[in-house]
N, C-alpha and C positions, 0 to 999 in steps of 0.2 A: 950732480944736478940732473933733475928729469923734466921731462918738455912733453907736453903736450900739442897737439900742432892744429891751426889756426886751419878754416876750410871754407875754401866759397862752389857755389852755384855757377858751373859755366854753362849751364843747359836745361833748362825744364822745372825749375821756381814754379809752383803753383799749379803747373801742369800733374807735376808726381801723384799730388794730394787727389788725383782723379785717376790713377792709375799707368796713367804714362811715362816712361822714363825720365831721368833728372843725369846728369851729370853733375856727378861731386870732385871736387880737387882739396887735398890737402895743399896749404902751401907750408913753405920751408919753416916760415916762423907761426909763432905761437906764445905759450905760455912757461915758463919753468920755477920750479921749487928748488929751492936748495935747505939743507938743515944747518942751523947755526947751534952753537953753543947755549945748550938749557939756562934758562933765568930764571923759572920755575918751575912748579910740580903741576903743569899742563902742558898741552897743545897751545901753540902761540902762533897767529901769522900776523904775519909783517909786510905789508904790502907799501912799501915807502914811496911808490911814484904818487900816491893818493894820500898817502901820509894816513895809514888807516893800520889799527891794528886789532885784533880778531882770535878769542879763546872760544873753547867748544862749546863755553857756558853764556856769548853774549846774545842777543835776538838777533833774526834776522836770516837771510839764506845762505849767506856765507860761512854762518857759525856752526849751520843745521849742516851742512854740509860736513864741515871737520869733524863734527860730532860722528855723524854717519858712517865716514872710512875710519876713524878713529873704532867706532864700536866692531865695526867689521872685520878689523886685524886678527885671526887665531891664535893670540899670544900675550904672552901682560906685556901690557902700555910701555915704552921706555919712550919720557914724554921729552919734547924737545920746543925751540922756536925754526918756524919754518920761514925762509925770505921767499917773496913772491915778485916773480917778475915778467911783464909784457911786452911783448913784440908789437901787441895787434891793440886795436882801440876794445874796450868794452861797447856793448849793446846797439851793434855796426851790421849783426846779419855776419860773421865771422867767426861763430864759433866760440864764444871766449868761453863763456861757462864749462862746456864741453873740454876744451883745453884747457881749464882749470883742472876741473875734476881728474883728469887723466896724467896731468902734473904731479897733484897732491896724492895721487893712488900711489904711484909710481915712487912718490919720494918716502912717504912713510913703510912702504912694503921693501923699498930698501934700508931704512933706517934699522928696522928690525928685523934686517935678514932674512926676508921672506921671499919665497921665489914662489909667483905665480905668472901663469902666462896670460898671452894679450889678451881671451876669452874672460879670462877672470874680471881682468883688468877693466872692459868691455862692459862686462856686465854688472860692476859696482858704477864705475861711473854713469851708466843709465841711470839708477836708481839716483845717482847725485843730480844728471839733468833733470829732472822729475821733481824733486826741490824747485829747481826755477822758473820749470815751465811746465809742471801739471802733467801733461800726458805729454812728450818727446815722441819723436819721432824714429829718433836713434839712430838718424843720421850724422847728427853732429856728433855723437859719443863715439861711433865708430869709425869717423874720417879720424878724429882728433887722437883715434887708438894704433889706428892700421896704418896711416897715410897711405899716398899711393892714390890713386884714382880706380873710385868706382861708379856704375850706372847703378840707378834706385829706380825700383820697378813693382807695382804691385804685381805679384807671380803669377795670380790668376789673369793681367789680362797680356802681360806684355813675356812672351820666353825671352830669357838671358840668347843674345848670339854666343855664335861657338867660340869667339875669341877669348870670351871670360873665364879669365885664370880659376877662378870659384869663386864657390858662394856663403854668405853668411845669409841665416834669415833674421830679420828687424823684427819688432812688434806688428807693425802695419806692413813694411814690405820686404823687398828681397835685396840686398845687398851686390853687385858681381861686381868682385875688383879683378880689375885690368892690369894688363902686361907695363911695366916703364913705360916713358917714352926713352928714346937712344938719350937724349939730353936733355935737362931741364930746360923747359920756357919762362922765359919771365913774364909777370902781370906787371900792372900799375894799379895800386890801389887806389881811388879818390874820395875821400872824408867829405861827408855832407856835412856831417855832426848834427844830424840832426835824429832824434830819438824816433824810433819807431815800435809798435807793438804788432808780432807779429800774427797774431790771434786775432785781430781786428781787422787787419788787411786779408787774412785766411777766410774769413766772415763776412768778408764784404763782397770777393770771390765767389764765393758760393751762392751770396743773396744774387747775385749778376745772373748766373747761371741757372739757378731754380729760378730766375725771372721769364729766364728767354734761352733757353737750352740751346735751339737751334742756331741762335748767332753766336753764343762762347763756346758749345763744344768744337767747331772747326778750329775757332782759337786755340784751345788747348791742345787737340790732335796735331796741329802742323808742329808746335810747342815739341811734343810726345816725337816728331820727326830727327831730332834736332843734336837728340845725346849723343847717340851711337854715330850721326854722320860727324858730330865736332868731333871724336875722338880720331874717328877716321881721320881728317883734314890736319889732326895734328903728328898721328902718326907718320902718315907719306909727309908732312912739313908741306902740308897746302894750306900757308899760313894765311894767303888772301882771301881764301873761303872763309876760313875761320872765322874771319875778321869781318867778314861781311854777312856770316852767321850770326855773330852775337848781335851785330845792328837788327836786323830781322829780330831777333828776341826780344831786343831792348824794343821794340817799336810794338808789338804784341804785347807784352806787358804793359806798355801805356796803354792800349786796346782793354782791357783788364781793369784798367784805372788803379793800377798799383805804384807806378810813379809819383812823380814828384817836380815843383818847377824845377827846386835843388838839383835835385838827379837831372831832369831834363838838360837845365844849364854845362851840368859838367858833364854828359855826355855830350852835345854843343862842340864844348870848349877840347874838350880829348881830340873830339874829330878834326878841330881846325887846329890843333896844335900836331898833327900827325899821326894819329891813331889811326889803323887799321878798320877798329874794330871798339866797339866798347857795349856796354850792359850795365845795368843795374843786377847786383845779388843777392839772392835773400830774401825776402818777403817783400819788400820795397818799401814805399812811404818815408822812407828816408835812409840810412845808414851809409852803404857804398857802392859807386861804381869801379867796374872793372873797365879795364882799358888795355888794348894789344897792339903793342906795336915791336914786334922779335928782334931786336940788337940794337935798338933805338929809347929804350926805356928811361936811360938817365937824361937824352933832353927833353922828351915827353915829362918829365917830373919839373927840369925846370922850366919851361915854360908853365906850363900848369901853375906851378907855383906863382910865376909872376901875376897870372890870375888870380892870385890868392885863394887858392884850393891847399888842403893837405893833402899829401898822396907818401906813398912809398912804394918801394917792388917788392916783391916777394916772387918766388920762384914755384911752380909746380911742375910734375909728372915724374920725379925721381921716388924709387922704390923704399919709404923710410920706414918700413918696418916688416918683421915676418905676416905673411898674410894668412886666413885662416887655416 
């Protein structure tokens, strides 16, 4: 079985796309492939939580996709049925496609006894986000490859600090993934379920900002502040900065108009049920909120719930894979 891993925004959404750092975290969960027993002479996925099922030849982004790593393999076909399974919601601002893509690389390159490394790996599933979203960023394709926690920067304006283990360069910016933390922290994830497009929110961002530069660029700078001290505040485990960091986000990003009442609500609701700390992730406009509250996350879920919110935990800052 191979997994791809699920990744949120705990710092700098929006800010990045202007140059200023972003804080990315894989979390624990995500996506995984596994190979079943061939029922015919193709590529077959099986996605059964959606009841969907998927050859290289049907329409669509998901099929373009099989097709793609399917044609990419340096070896003849030995075709099989693939089962597909999720940890994380689709089209949530978490990664999924990314964590698809890095699933399905990962399980056909072992299907056929191929050994490539995580660059490889890396750099096919780019071309698989780019089926779904046009130009990628390749942020998602390399949390979903490397996990582990990195800061995203465009390299001309922002230098990596010296703590960054190294670097991968993106298309647009510069990757520096970070040291573990000692222990995994856990999140709360909270489900708007509400669809968002994040190219539209990107656009709307921008139209803000060629409007009136002088009132959004301070926005985005204090934003651009925000990566490198959350990392900090997690490291030494100054979990009530943290915590009172991501509200500052979250409240800048409304500044921005990239929330939502949805989001608003459940960040609201986090905070009177005991949260530290909460944010929306992602482009906004709808998908998830994050929520912190460090050894306290199973009653934060259920109260939440009794709100009638989805949510679940997921874990970040453990080292899940070789880094570059």
């Amino acid at each position: 079985m191979a997994q791809g891993y699920g990744k949120i925004i705990l710092f700098g959404e929006h800010a990045v796309v202007y140059g200023y750092p972003a804080l990315a975290a894989a979390l624990n969960l995500g996506i995984t492939c596994s190979v079943q027993a061939p029922r015919s002479s193709d590529f077959v996925l099986h996605f059964k939580q959606v009841n969907m099922v998927v050859t290289e030849h049907d329409p669509g982004p998901i099929a373009k996709a099989l097709k793609l790593v399917a044609q990419e393999l340096p070896c003849p076909k030995k075709y099989c049925d693939i089962e597909l399974n999720s940890e994380i919601p689709f089209r949530a601002g978490l990664g999924s496609s990314a964590a698809f893509a890095v699933a399905l690389i990962k399980t056909l390159l072992a299907w056929h006894e191929i050994q490539w490394n995580a660059e490889q790996i890396n750099q096919l599933a780019y071309q698989v986000e780019a089926i779904f979203h046009g130009t990628p960023s390749g942020i998602d394709n390399t949390v979903a490859t490397y996990g582990g926690l990195c800061l995203v920067a465009d390299p001309h304006k922002y230098p990596m600090p010296s703590y960054v283990a190294c670097t991968l360069a993106l298309p647009k910016f510069i990757a520096g993934f970070l040291l573990p933390l000692a222990e995994p922290i856990g999140i709360v994830v909270i489900q708007t379920n509400k669809d968002r497009e994040t190219k539209k929110l990107v656009d709307h961002v921008r139209s803000l900002y060629n409007t009136n530069p002088a009132l959004y660029e301070p926005i985005l700078a204090e934003m651009g502040t925000f990566a490198s001290k959350g990392y900090e505040f997690l490291v030494n485990q100054n979990y009530r900065a943290f915590g009172d960091m991501l509200n500052q986000n979250h409240t800048l990003l409304q500044r921005l108009e990239v929330s939502c009442p949805e989001l608003d609500q459940a960040h609201k609701d986090a905070l009177a049920a005991g949260a530290w700390g909460a944010k929306l992730t992602g482009a906004g406009g709808g998908g998830c909120l994050i929520a912190f509250c460090p050894g306290h996350e199973s009653e934060l879920i259920q109260e939440l719930s009794r709100k009638g919110w989805s949510c679940f935990m997921a874990s970040i800052g453990k080292k899940l894979t070789n880094t570059p």
